[in-house]
N, C-alpha and C positions, 0 to 999 in steps of 0.2 A: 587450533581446535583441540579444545580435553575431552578425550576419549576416556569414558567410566562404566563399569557395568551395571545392571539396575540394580543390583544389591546395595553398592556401592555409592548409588544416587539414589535410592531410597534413605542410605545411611548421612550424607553430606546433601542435601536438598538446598537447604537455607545457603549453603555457600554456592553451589553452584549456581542458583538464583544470583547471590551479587555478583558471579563472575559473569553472567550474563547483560545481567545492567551492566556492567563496564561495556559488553560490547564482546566479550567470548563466546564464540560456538561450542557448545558441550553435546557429545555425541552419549547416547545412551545404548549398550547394548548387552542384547541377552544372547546367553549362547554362542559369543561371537562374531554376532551380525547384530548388522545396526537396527533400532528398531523406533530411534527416538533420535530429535535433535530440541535442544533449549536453547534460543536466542532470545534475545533484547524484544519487547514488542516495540510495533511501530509507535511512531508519539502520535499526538494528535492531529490534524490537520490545520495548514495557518491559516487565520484568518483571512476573508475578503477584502483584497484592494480597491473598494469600492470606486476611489477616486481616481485610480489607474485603469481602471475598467471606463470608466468615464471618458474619461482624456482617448482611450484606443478607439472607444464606438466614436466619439464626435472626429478623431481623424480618419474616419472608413469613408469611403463615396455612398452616396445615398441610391439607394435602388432605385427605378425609375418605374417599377413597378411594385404591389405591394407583395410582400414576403408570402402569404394569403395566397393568394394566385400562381405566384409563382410552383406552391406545393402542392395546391390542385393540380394543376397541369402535370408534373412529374408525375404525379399519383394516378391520374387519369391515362398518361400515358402507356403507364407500366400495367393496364390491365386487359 
């Protein structure tokens, strides 16, 4: 992790930024103590396995009652 003070990362931004996309923690501080961290943001989320979703619901056992009912009751129970 690069530790820089805000002077410092006010002055170098743009670079700290690409040491971040690489994947560096840059620690920011004023005074001394830490007041800021710059990481990488998260990426996006992956896509839906549509078909693998598929494939896990048709190998589940089948409720023998409906899901419906089932959450009534709990609901009912719990009042």
């Amino acid at each position: 992790m690069i530790t820089v003070s805000l002077a410092e990362a006010k002055a170098r931004l743009g670079e700290l930024l690409e040491k971040a996309e690489a994947g560096e923690d840059v620690l920011v501080t004023r005074d001394g103590k830490a007041v800021a961290r710059i990481s990488a943001a998260e990426t996006g989320k992956r896509p839906i396995d549509f078909e693998g979703l598929a494939s896990l619901r048709a190998s589940m056992p089948r409720l023998k009652r409906a899901s419906s009912e089932i959450l009534r009751e709990v609901r009912d129970e719990s009042r």
